[in-house]
MIMAR-422098 format. One record per residue (C-alpha): residue in one letter; x, y, z. Coordinates in pm, whole numbers, padded with zeros to 5 digits, always signed. Layout:
AXYZ/...
end
This chain:
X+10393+10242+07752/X+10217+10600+07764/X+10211+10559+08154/X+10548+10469+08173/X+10672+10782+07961/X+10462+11035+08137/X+10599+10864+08535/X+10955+10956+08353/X+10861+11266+08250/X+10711+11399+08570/X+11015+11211+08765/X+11244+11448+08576/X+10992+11693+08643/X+10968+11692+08996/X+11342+11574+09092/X+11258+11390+09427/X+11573+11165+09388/X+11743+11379+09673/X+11434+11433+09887/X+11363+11028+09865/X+11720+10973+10018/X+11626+11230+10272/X+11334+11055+10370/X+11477+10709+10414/X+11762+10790+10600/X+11552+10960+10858/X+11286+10639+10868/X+11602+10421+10897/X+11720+10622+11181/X+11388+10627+11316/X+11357+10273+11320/X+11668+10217+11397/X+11665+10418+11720/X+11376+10253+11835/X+11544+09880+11833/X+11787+10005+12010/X+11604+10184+12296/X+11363+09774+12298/X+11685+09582+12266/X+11588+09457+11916/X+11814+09339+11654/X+11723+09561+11343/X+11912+09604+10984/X+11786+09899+10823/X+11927+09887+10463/X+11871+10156+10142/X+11949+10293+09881/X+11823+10584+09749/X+11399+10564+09846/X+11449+10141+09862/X+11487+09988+10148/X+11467+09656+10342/X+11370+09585+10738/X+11593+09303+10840/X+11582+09135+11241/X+11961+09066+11293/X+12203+09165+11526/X+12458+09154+11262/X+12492+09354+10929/X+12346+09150+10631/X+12613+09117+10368/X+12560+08824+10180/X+12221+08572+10145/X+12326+08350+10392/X+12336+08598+10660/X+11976+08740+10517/X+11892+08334+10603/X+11987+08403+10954/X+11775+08693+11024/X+11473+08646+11265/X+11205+08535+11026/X+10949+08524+11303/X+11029+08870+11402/X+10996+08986+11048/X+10657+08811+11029/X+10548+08945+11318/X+10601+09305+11216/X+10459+09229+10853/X+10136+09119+10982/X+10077+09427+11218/X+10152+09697+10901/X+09913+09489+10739/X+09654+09536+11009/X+09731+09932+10992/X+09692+09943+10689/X+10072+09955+10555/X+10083+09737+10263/X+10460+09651+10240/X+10695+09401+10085/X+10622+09024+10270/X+10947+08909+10298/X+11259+09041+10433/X+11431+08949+10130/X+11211+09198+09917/X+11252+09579+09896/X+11006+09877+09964/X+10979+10186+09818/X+10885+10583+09895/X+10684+10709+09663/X+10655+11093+09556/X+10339+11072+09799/X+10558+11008+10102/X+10745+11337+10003/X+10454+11534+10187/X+10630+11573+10519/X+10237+11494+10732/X+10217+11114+10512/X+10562+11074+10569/X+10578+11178+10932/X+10320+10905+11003/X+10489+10627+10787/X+10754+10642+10980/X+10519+10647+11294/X+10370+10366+11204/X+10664+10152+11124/X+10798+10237+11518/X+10466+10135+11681/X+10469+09881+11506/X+10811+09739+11583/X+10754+09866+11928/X+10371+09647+11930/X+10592+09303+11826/X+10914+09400+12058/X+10576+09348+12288/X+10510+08991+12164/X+10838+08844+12225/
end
């Protein structure tokens, strides 16, 4: 419970609520630029620093058009974070997070690197 207390306290602290929403939207249109320019179908969905990767052509609205989504794709681009070293959610129907550490504009500058070669790497594997 102490641990808990002091993240809250150094949350209000440190007020990155507006800096986190900052930082996603410009991964989000990072990523999302770069399905465009390899033709791949790519949701991009947050709010505030949690978001979710989704491989659809179409909005996802409701769980039965998360269902649809490219699974394969999703896999795909899972296993090659894993391999460098980006330890996100496994499933597209899970959410990730930014921490305060991804506030440092270097760490978050090659997150969102990352996440492009990497979705640029599995565009490859199609």
């Amino acid at each position: 419970m102490a641990a808990g207390l002091a993240a809250l306290r150094e949350l209000r602290r440190a007020d990155p609520y507006e800096a986190w929403e900052d930082a996603t939207a410009e991964m989000g249109e990072a990523l999302r630029e770069a399905a465009e320019r390899i033709n791949v179908g790519l949701q991009f969905q947050a709010v505030g620093n949690m978001f979710t990767i989704v491989f659809s052509d179409q909005p996802i609205e409701n769980y039965n058009q998360a269902r649809s989504a490219n699974a394969e794709a999703f896999s795909r681009f899972y296993r090659r974070l894993l391999r460098q070293g980006v330890l996100a959610a496994p499933s597209p129907y899970e959410a990730c997070f930014l921490s305060t550490c991804h506030l440092d504009e270097r760490t978050l500058a090659e997150f969102r690197s990352t996440l492009v070669d990497c979705l640029v790497a599995c565009a490859d594997q199609r």
